[in-house]
PDB file as gemmi writes it, atoms N, CA and C in Angstrom:
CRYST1    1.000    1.000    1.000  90.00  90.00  90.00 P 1                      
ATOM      1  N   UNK A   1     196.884-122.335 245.987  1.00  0.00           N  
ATOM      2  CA  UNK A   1     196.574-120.956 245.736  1.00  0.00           C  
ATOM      3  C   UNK A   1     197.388-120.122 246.713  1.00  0.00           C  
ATOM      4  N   UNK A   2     197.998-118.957 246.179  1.00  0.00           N  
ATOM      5  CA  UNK A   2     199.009-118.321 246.946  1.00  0.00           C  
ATOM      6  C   UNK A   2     198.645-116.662 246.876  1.00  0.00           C  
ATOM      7  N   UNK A   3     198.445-116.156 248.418  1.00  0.00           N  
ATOM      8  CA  UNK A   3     198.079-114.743 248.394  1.00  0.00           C  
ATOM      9  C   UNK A   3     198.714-114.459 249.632  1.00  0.00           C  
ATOM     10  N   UNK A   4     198.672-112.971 248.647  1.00  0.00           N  
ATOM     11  CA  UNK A   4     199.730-112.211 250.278  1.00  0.00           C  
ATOM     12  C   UNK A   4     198.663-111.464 251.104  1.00  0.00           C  
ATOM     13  N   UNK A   5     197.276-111.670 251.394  1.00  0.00           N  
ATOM     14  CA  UNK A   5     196.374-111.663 252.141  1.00  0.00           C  
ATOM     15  C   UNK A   5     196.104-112.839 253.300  1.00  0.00           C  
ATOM     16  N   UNK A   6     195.774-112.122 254.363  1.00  0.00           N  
ATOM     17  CA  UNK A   6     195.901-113.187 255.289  1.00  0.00           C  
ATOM     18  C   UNK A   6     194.891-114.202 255.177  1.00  0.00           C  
ATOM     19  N   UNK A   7     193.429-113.526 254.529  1.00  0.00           N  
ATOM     20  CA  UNK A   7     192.664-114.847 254.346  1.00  0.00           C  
ATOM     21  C   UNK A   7     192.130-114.896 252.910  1.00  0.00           C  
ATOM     22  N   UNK A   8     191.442-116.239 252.305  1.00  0.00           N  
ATOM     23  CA  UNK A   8     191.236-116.503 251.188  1.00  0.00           C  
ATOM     24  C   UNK A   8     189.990-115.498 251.021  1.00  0.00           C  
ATOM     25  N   UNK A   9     190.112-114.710 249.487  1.00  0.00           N  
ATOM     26  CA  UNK A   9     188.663-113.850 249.446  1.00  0.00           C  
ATOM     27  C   UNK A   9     188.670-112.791 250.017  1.00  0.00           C  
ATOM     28  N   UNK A  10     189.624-112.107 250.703  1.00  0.00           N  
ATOM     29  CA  UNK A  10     189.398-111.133 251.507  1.00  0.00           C  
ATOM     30  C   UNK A  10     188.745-110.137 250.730  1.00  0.00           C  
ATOM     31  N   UNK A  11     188.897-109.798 249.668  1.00  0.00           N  
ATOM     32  CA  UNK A  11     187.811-108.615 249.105  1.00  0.00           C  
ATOM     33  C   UNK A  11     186.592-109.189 248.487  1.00  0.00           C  
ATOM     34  N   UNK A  12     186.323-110.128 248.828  1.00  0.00           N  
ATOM     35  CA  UNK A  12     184.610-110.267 248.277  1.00  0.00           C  
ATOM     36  C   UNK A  12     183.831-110.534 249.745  1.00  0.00           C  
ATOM     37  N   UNK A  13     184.454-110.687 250.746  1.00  0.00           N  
ATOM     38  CA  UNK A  13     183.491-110.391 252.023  1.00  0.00           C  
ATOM     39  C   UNK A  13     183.440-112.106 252.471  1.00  0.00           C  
ATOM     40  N   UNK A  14     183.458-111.177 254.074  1.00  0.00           N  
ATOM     41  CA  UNK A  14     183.123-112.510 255.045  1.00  0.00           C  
ATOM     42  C   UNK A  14     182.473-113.464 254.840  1.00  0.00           C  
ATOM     43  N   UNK A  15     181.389-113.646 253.723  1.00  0.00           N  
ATOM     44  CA  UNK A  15     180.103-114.799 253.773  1.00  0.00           C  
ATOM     45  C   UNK A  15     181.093-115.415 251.870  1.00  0.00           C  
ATOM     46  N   UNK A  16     182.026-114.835 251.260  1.00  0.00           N  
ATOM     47  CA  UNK A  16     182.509-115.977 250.831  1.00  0.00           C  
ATOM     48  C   UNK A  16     183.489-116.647 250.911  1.00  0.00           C  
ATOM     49  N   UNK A  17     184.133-116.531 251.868  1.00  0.00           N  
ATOM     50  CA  UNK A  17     185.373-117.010 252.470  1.00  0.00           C  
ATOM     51  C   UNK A  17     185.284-118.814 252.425  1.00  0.00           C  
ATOM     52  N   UNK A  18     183.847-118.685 253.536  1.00  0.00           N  
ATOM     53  CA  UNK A  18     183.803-120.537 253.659  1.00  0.00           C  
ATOM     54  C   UNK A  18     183.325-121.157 252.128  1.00  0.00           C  
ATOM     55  N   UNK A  19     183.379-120.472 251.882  1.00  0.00           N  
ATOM     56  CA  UNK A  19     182.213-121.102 250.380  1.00  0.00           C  
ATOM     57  C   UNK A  19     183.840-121.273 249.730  1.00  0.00           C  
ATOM     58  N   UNK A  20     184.691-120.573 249.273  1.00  0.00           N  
ATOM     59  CA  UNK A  20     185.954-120.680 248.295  1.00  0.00           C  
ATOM     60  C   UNK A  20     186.754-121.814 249.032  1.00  0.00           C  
ATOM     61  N   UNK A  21     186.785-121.398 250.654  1.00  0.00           N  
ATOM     62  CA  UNK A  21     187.789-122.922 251.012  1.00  0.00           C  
ATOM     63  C   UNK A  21     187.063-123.945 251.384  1.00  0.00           C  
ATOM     64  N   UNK A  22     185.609-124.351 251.060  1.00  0.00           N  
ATOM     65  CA  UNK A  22     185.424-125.574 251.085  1.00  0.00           C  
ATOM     66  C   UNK A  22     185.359-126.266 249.345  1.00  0.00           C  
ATOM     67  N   UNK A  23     185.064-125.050 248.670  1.00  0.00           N  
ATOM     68  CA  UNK A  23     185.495-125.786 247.191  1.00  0.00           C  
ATOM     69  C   UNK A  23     187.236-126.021 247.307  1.00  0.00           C  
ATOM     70  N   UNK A  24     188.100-124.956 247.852  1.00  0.00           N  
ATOM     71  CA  UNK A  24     189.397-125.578 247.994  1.00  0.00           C  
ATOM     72  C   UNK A  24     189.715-126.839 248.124  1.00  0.00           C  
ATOM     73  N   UNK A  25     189.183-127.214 249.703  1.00  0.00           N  
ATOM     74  CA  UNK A  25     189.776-128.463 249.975  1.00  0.00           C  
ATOM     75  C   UNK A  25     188.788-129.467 249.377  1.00  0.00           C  
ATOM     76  N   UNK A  26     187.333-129.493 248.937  1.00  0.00           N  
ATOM     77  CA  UNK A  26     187.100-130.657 247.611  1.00  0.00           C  
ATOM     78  C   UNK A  26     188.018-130.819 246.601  1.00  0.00           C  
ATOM     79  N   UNK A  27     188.881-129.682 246.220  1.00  0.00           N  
ATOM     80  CA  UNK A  27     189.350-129.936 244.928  1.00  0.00           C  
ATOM     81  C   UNK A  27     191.136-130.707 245.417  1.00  0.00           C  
ATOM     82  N   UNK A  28     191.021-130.140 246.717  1.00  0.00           N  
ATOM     83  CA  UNK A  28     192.865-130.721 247.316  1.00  0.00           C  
ATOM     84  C   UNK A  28     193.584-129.588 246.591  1.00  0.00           C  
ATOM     85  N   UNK A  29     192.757-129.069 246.896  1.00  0.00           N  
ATOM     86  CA  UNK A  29     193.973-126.503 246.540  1.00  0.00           C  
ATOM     87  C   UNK A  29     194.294-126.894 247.868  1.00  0.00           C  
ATOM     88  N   UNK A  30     195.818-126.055 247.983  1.00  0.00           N  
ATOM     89  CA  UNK A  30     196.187-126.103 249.018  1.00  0.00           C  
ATOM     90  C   UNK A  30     196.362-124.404 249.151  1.00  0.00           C  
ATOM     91  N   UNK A  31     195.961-124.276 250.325  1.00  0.00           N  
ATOM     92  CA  UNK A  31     195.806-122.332 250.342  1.00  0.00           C  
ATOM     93  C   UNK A  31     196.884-122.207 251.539  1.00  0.00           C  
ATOM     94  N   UNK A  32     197.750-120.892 250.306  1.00  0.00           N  
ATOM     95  CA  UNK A  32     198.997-120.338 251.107  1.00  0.00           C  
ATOM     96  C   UNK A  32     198.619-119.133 251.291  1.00  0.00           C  
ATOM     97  N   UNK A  33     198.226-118.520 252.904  1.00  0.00           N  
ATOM     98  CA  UNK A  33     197.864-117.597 253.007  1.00  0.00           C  
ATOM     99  C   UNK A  33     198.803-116.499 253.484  1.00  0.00           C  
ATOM    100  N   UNK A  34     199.190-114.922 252.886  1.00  0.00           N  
ATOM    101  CA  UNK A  34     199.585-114.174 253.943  1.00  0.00           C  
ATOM    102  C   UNK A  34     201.690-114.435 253.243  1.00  0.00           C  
ATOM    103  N   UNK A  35     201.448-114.805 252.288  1.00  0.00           N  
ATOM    104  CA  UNK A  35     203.117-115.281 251.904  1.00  0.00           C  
ATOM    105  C   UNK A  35     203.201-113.969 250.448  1.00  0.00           C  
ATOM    106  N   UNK A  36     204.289-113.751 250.242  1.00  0.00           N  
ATOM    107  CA  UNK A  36     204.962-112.902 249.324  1.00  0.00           C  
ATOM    108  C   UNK A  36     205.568-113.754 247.984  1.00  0.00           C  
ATOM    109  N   UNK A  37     205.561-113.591 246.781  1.00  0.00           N  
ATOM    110  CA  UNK A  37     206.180-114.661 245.922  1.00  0.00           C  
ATOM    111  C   UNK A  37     207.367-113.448 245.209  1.00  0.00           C  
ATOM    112  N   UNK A  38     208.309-113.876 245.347  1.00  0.00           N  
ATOM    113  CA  UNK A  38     209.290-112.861 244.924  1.00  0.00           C  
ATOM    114  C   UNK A  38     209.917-113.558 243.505  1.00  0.00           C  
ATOM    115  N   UNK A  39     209.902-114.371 242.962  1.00  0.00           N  
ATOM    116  CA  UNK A  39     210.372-114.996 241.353  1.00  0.00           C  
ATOM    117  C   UNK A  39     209.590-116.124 241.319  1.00  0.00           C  
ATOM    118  N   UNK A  40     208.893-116.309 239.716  1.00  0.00           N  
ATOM    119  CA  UNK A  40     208.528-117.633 239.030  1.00  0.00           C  
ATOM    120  C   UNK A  40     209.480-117.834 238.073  1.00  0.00           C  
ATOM    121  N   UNK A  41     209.534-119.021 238.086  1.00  0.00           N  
ATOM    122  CA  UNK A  41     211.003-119.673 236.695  1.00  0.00           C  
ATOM    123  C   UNK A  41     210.088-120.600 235.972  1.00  0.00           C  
ATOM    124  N   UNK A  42     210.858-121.081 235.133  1.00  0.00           N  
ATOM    125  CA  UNK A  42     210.372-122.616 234.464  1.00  0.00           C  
ATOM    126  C   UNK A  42     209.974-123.517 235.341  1.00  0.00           C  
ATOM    127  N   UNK A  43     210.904-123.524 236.309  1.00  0.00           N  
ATOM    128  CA  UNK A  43     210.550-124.986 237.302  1.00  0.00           C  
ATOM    129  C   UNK A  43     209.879-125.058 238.583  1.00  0.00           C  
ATOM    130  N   UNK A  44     209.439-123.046 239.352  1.00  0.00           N  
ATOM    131  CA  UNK A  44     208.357-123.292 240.401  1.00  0.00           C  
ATOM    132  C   UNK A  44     208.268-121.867 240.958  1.00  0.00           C  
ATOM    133  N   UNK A  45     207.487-121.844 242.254  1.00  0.00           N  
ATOM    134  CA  UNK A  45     207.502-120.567 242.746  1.00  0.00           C  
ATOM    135  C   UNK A  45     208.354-120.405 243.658  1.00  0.00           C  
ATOM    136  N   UNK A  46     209.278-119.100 244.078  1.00  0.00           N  
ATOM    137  CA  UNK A  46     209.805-118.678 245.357  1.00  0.00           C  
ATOM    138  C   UNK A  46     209.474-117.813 245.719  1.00  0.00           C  
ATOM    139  N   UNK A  47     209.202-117.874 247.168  1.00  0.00           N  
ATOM    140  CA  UNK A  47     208.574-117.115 248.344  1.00  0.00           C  
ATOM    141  C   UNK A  47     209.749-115.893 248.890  1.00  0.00           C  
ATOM    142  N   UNK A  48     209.063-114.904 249.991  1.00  0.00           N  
ATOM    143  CA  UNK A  48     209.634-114.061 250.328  1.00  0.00           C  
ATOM    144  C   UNK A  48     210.668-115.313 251.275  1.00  0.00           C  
ATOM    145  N   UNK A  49     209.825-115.726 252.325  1.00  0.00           N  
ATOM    146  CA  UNK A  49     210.617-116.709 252.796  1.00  0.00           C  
ATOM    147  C   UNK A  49     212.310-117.558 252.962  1.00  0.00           C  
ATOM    148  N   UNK A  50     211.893-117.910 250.925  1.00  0.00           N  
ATOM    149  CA  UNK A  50     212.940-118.759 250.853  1.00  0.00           C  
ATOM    150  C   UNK A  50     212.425-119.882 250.464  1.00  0.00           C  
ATOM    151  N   UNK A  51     211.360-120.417 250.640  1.00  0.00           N  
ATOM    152  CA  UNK A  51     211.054-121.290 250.535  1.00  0.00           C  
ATOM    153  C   UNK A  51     210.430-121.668 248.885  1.00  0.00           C  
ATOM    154  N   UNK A  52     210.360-122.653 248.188  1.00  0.00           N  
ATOM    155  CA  UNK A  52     210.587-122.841 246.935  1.00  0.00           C  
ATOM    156  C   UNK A  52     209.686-123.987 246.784  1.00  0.00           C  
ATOM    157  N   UNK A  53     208.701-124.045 245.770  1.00  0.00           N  
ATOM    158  CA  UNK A  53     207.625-125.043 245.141  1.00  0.00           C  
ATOM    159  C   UNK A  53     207.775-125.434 244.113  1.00  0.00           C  
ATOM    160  N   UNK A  54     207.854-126.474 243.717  1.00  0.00           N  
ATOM    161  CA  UNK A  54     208.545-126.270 242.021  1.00  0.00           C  
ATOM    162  C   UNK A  54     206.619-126.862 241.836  1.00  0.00           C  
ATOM    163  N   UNK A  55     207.062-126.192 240.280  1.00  0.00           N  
ATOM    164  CA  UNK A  55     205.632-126.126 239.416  1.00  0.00           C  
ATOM    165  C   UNK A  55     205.641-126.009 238.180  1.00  0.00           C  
ATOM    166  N   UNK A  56     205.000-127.329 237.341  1.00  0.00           N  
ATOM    167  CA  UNK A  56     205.102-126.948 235.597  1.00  0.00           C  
ATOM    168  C   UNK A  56     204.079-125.655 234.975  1.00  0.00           C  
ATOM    169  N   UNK A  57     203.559-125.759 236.277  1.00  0.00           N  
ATOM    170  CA  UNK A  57     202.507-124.170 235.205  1.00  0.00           C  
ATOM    171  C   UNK A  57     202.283-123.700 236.447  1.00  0.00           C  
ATOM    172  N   UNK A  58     201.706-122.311 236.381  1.00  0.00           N  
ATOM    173  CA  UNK A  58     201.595-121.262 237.345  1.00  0.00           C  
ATOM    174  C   UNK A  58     200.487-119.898 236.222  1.00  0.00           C  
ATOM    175  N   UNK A  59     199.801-120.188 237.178  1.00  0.00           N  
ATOM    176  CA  UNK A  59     198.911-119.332 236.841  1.00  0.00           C  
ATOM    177  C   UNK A  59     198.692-117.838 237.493  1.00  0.00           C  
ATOM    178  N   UNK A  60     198.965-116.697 236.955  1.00  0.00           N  
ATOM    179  CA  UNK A  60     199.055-115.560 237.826  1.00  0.00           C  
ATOM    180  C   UNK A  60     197.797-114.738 237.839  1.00  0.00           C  
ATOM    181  N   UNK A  61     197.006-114.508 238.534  1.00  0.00           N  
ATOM    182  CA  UNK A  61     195.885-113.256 238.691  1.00  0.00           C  
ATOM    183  C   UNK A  61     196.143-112.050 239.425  1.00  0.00           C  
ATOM    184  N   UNK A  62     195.918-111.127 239.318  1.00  0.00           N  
ATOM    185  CA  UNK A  62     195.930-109.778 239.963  1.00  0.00           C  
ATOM    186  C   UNK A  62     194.812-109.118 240.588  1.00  0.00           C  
ATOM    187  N   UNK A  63     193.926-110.345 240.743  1.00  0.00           N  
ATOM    188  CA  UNK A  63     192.676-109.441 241.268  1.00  0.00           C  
ATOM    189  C   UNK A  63     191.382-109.478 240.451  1.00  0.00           C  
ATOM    190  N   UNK A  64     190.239-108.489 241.221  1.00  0.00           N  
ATOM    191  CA  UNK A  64     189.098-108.442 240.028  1.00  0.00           C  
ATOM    192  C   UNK A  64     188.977-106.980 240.384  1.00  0.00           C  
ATOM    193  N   UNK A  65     188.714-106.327 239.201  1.00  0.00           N  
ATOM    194  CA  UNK A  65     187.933-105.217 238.534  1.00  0.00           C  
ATOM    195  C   UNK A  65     186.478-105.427 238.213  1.00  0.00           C  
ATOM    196  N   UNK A  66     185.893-104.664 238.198  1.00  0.00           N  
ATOM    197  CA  UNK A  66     184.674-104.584 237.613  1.00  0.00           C  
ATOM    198  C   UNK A  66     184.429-104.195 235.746  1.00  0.00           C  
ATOM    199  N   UNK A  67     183.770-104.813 235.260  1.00  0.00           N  
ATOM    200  CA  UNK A  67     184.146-104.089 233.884  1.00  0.00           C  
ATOM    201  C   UNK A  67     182.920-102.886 233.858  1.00  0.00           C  
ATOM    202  N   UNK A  68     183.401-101.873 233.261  1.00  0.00           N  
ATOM    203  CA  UNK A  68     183.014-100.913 233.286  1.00  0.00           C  
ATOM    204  C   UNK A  68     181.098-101.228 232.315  1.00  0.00           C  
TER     205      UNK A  68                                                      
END                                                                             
């Protein structure tokens, strides 16, 4: 999981932070915190960095809204 927030959850509050990264690491998510993704291709993600993940699927979210 990749966010350009420094910690996992930061907008749902301090008390669910531990709760999301201990389902993380049960599941073996590996949390990239605080990184920029500047292009997805066919074959992975690249970072502000430079640095490059290759990946057959990529899933993008933008957040949560509330529905009205």
């Amino acid at each position: 999981m990749i966010d350009h927030n420094p910690q996992v959850g930061s907008d749902m509050g301090d008390s669910a932070r531990p709760v999301i990264e201990e389902a993380a690491r049960s599941l073996n998510v590996e949390l990239r915190m605080g990184v920029s993704v500047t292009s997805i291709d066919p074959s992975g993600v690249t970072f502000a960095s430079g640095e490059f993940i290759p990946a057959a699927t990529v899933v993008w979210t933008a957040g949560m809204r509330a529905n009205s």
